[in-house]
N, C-alpha and C positions, 0 to 999 in steps of 0.2 A: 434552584431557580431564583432570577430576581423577582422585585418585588413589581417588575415595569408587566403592566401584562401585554400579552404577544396581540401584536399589531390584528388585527383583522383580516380575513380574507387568506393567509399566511400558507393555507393548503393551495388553494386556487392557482395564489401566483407560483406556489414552487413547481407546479405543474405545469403552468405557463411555461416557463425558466428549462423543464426538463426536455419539454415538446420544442424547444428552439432552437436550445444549446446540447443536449447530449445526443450529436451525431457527429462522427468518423470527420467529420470538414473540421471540425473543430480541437481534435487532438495534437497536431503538428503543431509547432514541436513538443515531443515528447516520448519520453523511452517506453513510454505504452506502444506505441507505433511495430515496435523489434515482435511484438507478441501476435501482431497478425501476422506475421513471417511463417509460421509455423502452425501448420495441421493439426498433428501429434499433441493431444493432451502432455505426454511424457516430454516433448520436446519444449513447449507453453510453457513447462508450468518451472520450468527450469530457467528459462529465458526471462521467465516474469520474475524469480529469486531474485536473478542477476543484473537485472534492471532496474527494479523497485529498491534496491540494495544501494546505487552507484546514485539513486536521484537525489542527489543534493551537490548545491551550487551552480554553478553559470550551465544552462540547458546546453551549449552548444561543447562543455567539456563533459556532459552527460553523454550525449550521445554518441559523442566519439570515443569515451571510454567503454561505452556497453559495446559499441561495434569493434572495437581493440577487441575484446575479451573472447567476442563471440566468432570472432575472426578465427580464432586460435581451436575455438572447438568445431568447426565444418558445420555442415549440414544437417546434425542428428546432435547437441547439445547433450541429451541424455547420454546416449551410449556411448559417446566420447566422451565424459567424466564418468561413467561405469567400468569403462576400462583403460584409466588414467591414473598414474601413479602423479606423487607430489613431487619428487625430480623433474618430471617430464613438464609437469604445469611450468612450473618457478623456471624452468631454462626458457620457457616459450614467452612467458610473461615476467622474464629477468628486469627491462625497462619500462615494466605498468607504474602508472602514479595517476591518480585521482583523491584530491589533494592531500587526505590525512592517509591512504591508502597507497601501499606499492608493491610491487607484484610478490611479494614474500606471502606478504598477508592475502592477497586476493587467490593466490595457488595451494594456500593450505584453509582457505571457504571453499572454494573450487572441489578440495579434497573431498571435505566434508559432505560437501551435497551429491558427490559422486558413491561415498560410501555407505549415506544415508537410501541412494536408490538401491546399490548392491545387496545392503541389509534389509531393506524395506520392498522394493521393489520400485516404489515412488515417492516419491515427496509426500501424495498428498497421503499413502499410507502412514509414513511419518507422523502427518498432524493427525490421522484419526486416534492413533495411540492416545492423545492425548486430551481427548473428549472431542474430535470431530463426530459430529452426528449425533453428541448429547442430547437426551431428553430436559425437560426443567422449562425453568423463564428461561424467555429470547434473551441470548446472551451471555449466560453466567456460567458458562465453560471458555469463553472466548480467549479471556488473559490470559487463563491458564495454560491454553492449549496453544498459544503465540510462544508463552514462556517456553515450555517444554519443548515445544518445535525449535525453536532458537538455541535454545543450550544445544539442544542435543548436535546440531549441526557442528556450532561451536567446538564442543568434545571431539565429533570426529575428525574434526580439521586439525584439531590442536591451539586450540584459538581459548583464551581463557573469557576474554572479553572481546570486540572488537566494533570499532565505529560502523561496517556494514551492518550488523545484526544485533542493534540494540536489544534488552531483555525487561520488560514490562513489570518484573518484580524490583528493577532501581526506580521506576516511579514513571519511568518514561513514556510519551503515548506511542512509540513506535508507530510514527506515522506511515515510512514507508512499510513494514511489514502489512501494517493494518493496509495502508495500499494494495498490496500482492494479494493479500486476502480478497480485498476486492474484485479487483482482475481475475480472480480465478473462481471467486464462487459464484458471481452476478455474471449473469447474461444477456446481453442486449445491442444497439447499435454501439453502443463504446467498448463494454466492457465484454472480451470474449469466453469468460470462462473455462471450465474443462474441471472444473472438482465436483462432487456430489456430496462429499459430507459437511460441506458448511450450506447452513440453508443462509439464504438472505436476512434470514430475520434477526439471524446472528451476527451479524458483521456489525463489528465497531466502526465510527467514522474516522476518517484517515484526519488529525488536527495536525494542519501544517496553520502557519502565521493567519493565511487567509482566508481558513474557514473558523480558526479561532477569534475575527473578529466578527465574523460573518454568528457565530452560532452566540456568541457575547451579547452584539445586537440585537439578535431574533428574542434573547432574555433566557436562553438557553443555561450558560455558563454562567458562573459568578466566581471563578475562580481569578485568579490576575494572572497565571502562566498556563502557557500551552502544555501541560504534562500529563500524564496517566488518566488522573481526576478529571480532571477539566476534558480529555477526550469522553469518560464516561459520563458524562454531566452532558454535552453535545451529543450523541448516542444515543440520550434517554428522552433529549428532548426533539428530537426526528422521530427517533422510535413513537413518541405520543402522537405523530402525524400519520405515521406512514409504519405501523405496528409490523406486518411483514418482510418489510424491505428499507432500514431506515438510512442505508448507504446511497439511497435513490439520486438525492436529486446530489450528491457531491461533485460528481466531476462538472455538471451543469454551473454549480454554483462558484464553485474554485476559479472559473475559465476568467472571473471579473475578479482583479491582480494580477493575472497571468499574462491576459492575451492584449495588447496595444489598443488602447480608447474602451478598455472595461474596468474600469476601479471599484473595489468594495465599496466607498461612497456612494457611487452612482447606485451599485446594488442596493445597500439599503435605504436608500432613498423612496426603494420601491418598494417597499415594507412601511415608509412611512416613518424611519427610523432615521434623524438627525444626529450631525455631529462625528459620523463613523461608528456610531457603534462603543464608544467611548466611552 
């Protein structure tokens, strides 16, 4: 923590912030959107992999690459990468590119999360293998079990490393993972859910640019880069607010950077926090 102490008031307004901004009006655009498409936990929670995976850089080549992808698997996403060889992806997805990404690599993750349901049954059995549903402190299976969930996908794809599926033991905060996790263990008007082994209390916060200046401000962070550390430093200092559920007020908070005429300035302005958070 810094040495600045957290503004006043600080629970009040983030509840203000959740009660205003975290509703369904407020998601568009965004590859969150593809996951109310779909019913089926088995179908979600695969659509949310493949989504939360593809989100980085310009939203409008987001979208069109998760909707390319999902074109290609129909109506039941699961069961069509359950009975999906790696030929048959990579002919369908021969012209995939998003940007560090092309359809070689996207058809052997593709593989991997098909083989992990055929081995597993599901995804989210996947991550219990690897302490979902741990007893302990809120939180202290979380990396681990992002880690292990991530390789193993990796392996089965044939993927050694790969820019979709960052791995939390290079240091990195796997934002978009920690995202997915979101989407799928929080339930509420944004975020839909469908796992049962990660409780809320567990979930790391997703540190993209703009809740790392956001959680920097609040006196959260004292790190200078957005990485592993610095997400567990933000996490710990939600967690002291909101001890059950410290993922809460995220997407509420995020929307100011995102969305046209909301800047993290303005946000911490309403903290009481001058200068950006700097």
């Amino acid at each position: 923590m810094t040495d600045t102490p957290r503004p006043r008031g600080t629970l009040e307004l983030l509840e203000e912030l959740y009660a205003e901004y975290n509703r369904r009006e407020y998601v568009s655009p965004d590859p969150l959107e593809f996951l109310y498409l779909y019913d089926d936990p088995a179908d979600r929670e695969v659509v949310g992999l493949i989504a939360s995976s593809l989100a980085y850089g310009r939203v409008a080549s987001i979208l069109a690459s998760v909707r390319r992808v999902l074109g290609v698997l129909g109506d039941s996403p699961a069961g069509a990468l359950a009975g999906t060889d790696f030929p048959t992806l990579s002919e369908r997805l021969g012209d995939f590119k998003h940007r560090f990404n092309d359809g070689t690599e996207m058809s052997k993750f593709l593989t991997g999360i098909g083989r992990a349901i055929r081995e597993h049954g599901s995804l989210e059995n996947l991550f219990r293998l690897y302490g979902g549903g741990a007893s302990g402190p809120p939180g202290s299976f979380i990396l681990g079990a992002m880690n292990g969930f991530a390789s193993k996908i990796l392996e089965y794809g044939g993927l050694g490393t790969s820019q979709l599926l960052p791995l939390t033991s290079r240091g990195s905060a796997c934002k978009r993972l920690a995202l997915y996790i979101r989407w799928m263990a929080r339930e509420d008007d944004v975020d839909p859910g469908g796992w049962n082994s990660v409780a809320p209390r567990d979930i790391i916060v997703p540190l993209d640019t703009h809740m790392f200046r956001i959680a920097s401000g609040l006196g959260f962070v004292k790190r200078r880069s957005a990485d592993g550390p610095a997400a567990a430093e933000a996490t710990a200092g939600f967690r002291a607010l909101c001890p059950e559920d410290p993922a809460k007020y995220d997407f509420a908070l995020t929307r100011f950077g995102i969305r046209t005429g909301m800047s993290v300035d303005e946000l911490l302005e309403k903290f009481g926090v001058r200068g950006g958070g700097e």
